[in-house]
C-alpha positions as CSV (number, residue, x, y, z in Angstrom):
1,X,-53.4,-66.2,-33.3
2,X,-53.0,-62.8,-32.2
3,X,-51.1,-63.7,-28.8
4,X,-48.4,-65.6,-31.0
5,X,-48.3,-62.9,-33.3
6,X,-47.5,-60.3,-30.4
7,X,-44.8,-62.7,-29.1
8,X,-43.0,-63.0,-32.7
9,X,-42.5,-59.1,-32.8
10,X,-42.0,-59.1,-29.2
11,X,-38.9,-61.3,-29.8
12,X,-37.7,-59.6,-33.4
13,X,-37.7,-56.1,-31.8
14,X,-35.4,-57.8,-28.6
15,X,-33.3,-58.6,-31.2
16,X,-33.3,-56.1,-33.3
17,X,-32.3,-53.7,-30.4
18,X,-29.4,-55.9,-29.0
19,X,-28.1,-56.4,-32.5
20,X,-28.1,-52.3,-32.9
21,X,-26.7,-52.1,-29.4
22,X,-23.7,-54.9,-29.9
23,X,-21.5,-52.3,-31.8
24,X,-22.5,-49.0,-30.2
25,X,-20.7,-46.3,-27.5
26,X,-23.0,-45.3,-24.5
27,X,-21.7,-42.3,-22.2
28,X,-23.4,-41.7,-19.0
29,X,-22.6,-39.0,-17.2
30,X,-21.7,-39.6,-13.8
31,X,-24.2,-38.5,-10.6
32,X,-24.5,-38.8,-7.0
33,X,-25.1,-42.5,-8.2
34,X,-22.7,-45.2,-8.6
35,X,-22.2,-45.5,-12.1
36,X,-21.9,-49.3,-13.6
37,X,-18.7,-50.0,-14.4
38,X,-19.2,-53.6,-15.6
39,X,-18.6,-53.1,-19.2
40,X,-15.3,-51.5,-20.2
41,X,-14.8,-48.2,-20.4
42,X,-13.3,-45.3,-19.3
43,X,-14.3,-41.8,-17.3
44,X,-13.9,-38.3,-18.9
45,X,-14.6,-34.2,-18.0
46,X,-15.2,-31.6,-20.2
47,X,-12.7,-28.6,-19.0
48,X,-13.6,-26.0,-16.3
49,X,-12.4,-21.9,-17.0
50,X,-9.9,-21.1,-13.8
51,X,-9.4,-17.1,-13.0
52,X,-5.6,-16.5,-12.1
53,X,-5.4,-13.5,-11.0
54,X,-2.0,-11.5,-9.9
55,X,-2.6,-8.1,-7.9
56,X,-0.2,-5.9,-7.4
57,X,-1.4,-2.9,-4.3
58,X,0.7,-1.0,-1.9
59,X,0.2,-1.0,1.3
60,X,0.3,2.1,3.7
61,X,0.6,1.6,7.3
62,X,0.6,5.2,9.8
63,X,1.8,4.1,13.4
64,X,1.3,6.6,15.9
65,X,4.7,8.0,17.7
66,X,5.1,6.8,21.5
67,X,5.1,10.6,22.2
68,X,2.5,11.8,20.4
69,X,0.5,13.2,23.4
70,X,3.2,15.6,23.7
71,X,3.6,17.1,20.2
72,X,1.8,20.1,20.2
73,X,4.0,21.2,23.7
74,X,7.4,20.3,22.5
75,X,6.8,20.5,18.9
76,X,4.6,23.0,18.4
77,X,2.9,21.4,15.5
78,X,-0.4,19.7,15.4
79,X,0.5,18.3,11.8
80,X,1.1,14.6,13.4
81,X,-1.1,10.9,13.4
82,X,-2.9,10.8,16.0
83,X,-3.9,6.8,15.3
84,X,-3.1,4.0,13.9
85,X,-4.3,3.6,10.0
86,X,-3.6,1.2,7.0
87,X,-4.6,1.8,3.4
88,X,-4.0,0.3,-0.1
89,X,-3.7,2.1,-3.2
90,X,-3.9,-0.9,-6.0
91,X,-1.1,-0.7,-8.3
92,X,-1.7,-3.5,-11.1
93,X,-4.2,-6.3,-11.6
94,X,-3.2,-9.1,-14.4
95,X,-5.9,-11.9,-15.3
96,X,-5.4,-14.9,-17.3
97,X,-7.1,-17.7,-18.0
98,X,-6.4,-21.6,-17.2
99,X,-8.6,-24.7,-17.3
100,X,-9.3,-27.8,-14.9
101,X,-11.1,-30.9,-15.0
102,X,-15.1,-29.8,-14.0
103,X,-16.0,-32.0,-11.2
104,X,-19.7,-31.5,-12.2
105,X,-19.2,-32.7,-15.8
106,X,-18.0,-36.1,-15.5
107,X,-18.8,-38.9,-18.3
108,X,-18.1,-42.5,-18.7
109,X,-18.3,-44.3,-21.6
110,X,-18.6,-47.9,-21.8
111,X,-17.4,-49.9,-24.9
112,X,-19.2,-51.8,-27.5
113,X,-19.4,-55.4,-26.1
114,X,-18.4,-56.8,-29.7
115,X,-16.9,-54.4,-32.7
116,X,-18.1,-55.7,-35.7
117,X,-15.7,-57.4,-37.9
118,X,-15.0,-54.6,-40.5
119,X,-15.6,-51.8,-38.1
120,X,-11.8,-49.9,-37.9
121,X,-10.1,-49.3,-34.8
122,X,-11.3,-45.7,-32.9
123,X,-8.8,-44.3,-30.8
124,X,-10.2,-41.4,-28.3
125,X,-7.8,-38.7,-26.9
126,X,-7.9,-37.4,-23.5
127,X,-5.4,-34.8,-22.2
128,X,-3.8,-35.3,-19.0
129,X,-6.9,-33.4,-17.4
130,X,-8.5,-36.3,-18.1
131,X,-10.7,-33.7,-20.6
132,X,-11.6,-35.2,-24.1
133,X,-9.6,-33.9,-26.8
134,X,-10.7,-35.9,-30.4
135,X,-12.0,-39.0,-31.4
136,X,-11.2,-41.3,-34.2
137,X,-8.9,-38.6,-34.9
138,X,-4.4,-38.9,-34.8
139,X,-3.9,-35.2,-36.1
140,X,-4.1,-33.5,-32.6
141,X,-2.3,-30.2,-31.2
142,X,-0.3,-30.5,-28.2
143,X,-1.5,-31.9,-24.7
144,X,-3.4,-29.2,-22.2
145,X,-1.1,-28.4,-18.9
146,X,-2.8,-29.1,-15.7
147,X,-3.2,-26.0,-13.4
148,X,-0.7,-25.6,-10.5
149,X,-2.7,-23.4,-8.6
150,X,-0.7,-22.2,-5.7
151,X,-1.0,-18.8,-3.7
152,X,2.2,-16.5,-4.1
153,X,2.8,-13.4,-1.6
154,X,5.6,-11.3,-2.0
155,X,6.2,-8.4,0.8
156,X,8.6,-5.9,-0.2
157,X,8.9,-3.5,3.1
158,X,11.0,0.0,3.2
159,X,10.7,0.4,7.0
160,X,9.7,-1.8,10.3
161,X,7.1,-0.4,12.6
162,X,9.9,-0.1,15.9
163,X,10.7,3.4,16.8
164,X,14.6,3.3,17.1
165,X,15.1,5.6,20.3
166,X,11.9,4.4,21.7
167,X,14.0,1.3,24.3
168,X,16.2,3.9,25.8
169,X,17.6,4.4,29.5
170,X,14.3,4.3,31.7
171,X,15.9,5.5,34.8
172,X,16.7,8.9,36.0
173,X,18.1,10.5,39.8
174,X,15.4,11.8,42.0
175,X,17.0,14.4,44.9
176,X,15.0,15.4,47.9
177,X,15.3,17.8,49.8
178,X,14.3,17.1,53.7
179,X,14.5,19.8,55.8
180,X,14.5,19.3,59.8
181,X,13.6,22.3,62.2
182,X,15.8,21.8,65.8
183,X,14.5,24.9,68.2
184,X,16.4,24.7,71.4
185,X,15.0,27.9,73.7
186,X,14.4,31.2,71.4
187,X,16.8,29.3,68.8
188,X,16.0,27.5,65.6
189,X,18.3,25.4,63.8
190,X,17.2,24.1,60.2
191,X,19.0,21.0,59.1
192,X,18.5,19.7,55.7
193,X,19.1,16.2,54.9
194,X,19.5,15.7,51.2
195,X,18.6,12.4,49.3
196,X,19.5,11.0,46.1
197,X,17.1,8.0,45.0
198,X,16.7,6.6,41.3
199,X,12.7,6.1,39.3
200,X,11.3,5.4,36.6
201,X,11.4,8.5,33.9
202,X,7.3,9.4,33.2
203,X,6.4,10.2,29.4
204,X,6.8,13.8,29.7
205,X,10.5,13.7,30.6
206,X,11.1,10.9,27.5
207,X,9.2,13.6,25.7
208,X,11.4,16.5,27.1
209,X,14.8,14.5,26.4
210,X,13.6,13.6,23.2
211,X,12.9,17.3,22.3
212,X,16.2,18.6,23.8
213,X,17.8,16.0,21.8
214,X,16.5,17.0,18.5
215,X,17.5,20.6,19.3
216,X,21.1,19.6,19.7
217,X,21.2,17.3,16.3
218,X,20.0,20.4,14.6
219,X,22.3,22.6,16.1
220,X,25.5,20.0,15.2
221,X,24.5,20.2,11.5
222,X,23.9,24.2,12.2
223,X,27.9,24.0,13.0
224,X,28.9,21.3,10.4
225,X,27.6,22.5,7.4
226,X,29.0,26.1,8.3
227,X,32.4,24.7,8.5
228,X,32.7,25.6,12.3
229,X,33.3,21.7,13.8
230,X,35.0,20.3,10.6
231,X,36.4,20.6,7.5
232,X,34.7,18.7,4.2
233,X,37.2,15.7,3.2
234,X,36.1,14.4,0.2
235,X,32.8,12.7,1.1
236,X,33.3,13.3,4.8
237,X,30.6,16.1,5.3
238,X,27.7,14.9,2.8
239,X,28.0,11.4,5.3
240,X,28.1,13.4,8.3
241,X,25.0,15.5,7.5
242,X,23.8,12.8,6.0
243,X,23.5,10.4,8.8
244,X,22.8,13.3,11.4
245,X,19.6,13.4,8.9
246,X,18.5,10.0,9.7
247,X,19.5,10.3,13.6
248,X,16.9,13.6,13.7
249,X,14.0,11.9,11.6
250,X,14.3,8.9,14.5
251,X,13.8,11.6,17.5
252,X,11.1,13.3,15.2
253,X,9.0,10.1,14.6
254,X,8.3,9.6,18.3
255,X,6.3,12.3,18.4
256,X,5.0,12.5,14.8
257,X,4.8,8.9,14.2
258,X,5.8,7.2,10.9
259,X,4.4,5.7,7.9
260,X,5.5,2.6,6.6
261,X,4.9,1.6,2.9
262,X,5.3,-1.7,1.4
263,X,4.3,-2.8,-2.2
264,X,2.7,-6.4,-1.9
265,X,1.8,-9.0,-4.8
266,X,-0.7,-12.1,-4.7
267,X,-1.9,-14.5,-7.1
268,X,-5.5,-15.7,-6.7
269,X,-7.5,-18.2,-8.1
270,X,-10.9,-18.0,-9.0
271,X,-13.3,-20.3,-10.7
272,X,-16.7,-18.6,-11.8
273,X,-20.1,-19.9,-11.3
274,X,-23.2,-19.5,-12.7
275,X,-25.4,-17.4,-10.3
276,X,-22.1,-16.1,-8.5
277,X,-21.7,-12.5,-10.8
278,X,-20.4,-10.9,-8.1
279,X,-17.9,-12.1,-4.9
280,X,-15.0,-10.7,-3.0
281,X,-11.6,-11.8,-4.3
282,X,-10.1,-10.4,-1.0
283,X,-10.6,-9.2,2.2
284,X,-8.0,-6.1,3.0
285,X,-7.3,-5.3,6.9
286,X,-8.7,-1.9,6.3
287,X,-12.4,-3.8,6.2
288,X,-12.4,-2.6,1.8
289,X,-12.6,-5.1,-0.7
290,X,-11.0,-6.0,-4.2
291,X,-14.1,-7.8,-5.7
292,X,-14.2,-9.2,-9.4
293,X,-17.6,-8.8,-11.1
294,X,-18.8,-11.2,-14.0
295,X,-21.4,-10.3,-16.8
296,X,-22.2,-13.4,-19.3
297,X,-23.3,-12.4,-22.6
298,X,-26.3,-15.2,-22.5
299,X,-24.9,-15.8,-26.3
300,X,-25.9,-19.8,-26.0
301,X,-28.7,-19.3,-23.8
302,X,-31.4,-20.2,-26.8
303,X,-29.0,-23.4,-26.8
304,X,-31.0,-26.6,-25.6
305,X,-28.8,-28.0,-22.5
306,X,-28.9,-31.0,-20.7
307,X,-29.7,-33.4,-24.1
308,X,-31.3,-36.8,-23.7
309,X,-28.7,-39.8,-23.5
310,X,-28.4,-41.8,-26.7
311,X,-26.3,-43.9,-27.6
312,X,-22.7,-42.9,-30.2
313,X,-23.0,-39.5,-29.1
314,X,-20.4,-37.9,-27.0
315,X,-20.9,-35.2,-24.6
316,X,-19.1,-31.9,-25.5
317,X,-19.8,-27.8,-24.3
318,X,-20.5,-25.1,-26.2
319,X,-18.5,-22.2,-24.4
320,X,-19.8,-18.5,-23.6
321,X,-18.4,-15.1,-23.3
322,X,-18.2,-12.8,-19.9
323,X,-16.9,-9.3,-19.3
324,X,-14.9,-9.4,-16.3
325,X,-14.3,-6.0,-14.4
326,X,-12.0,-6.1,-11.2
327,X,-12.8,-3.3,-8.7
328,X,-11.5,-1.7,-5.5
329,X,-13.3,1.0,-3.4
330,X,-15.0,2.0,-6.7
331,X,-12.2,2.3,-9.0
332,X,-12.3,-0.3,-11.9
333,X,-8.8,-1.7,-12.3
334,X,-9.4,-4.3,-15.6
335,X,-12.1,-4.6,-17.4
336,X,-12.1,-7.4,-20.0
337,X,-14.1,-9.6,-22.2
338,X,-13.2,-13.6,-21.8
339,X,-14.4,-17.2,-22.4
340,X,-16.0,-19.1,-19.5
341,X,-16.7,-22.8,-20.7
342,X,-19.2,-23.1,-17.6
343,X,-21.3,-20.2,-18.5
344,X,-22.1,-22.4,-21.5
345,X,-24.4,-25.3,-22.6
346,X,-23.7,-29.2,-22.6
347,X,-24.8,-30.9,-26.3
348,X,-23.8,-33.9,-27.9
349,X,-22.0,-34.8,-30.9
350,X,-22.4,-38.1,-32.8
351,X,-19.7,-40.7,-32.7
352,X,-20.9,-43.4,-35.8
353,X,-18.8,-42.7,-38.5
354,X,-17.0,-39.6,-37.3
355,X,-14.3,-37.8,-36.5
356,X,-14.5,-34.9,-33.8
357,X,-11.8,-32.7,-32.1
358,X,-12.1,-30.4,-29.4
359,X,-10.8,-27.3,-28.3
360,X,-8.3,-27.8,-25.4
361,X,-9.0,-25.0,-23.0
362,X,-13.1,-24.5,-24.0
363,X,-14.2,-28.2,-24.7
364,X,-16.1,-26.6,-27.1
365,X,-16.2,-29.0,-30.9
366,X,-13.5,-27.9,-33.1
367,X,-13.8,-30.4,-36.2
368,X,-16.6,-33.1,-37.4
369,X,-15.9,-35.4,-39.9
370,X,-18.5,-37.5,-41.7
371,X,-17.1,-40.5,-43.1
């Protein structure tokens, strides 16, 4: 008696279950494991916070002059680089926020196998992230943009790193002297034999030209700008001295080298982590660092996260806060407090009788009504 007892509510609870089950939404969230498809449905993310971040630095370069060695002789200064150097001074750092589908927060949720015959029509909104935006629910903002994440550089130079006058005429006229003693009895005889050849110039006699050079362009403006070579027509002599100017600094930077500025931007994209509060954002040639630093606010972390799957309830994140500082050799460039939907906690909402909206760029439950 008591076996067919046991059977009877054995059988009434198998159909009591399926019968709750015929009209009900079950989301799994998808894992290393395949997830069954069979029953229709359809796959969704809950959005992911993206760091875009544009820099703005300029960049120093010092080159050392091709005749530096030779400064202090022909010169007479010690004021020159003596090696090569680069250093950045950053200028401006801009951060904004933009969202993507989170890879690690995947759903799919499978259809009711049967609706039941006065159950209305639910419609579920997805933006083209593929992230959920309402359910049940026609009175929606506007569609989220996908992120176009793509690098940018621009370069703005003021100089090159050649030295003008360094390719010049490498060859110069070598005469010898050779001298040949004839003695014929108590009589000597010298006979010299003279010989013109052409080599290489060394680096002192670059240097030397060079100097002499400089010397003369400085003595030309002497005369120009007292009126002894020319008289001023017009613009004539501020272009003259001008460009005598440029011709001297050219002879001067092969011996004092030159330093070449250029003002650089870059946009980055970064995508924090939990665990990761602290990461280079680039690596500068100089071996420094620009490196953002995050600090959640742990305002959820009382939250329960990762709820148990039950069925008509839809997966959905409540958002923290972080304070962002971006920093370079020390300095702190931006400091700023933001939202970062992955810092937060996953929860569920319930989907019998409801109608939900959620925030575009968080994920995080906007609305809830219960009909």
């Amino acid at each position: 008696m008591n076996r067919i007892i046991k059977t009877v509510l054995i059988i009434f609870f198998s159909i009591t279950v399926s019968l709750s089950l015929h009209g009900q939404y079950i989301v799994k969230k998808v894992t290393d494991q395949p997830v069954n498809t069979a029953q229709d449905g359809f796959f969704y993310s809950l959005p992911l916070t993206v760091l875009k971040v544009n820099i703005v630095y300029e960049k120093l370069e010092k080159i050392r002059g091709p005749l530096s060695d030779y400064t202090l002789n022909y010169l007479g200064t010690s004021d020159y680089i003596t090696a090569n150097s680069t250093s950045y001074r950053i200028i401006d750092v801009n951060l904004i926020t933009e969202v993507t589908a989170d890879p690690n927060q995947r759903y799919y949720v499978q259809f009711p196998a049967q609706r039941e015959k006065d159950q209305k029509p639910m419609t579920f909104n997805l933006s083209e992230l593929g992230t959920l935006i309402a359910f049940g629910d026609t009175d929606i903002d506007e569609p989220l943009q996908a992120v176009q994440q793509i690098d940018q550089t621009f370069i703005l130079h003021e100089d090159d790193q050649s030295f003008d006058y360094q390719a010049d005429y490498n060859r110069k006229k070598q005469l010898d002297t050779i001298t040949r003693r004839i003695t014929i009895d108590t009589v000597s005889i010298d006979r010299f034999i003279f010989k013109t050849t052409w080599v290489d110039k060394s680096e002192e006699d670059k240097a030397n030209e060079a100097a002499m050079q400089i010397a003369r362009i400085r003595e030309s403006r002497f005369n120009l700008l007292t009126g002894y070579q020319e008289v001023n027509y017009g613009e004539s002599m501020k272009y003259m001295d001008t460009e005598l100017r440029k011709l001297e600094q050219q002879y001067l930077e092969l011996f004092l080298g030159k330093e070449l500025k250029s003002i650089e931007s870059q946009t980055l994209y970064y995508s924090p982590e939990k665990g990761r509060d602290s990461e280079s954002l680039l690596d500068l040639s100089d071996g420094s660092q620009i490196r953002i630093t995050l600090s959640p606010d742990n305002s959820v972390e009382n939250l329960p996260e990762n709820p148990l799957e039950k069925v008509d309830n839809i997966y959905y994140r409540i958002p923290d806060q972080a304070i962002i500082e971006i920093e370079h050799n020390g300095t702190v460039y931006l400091r700023k407090s933001i939202t970062i939907n992955q810092y937060g906690v996953v929860t569920t909402a319930p989907l019998n009788r409801t109608r939900t909206q959620f925030d575009f760029k968080t994920g995080g439950l906007k609305r809830i009504v219960r009909e």
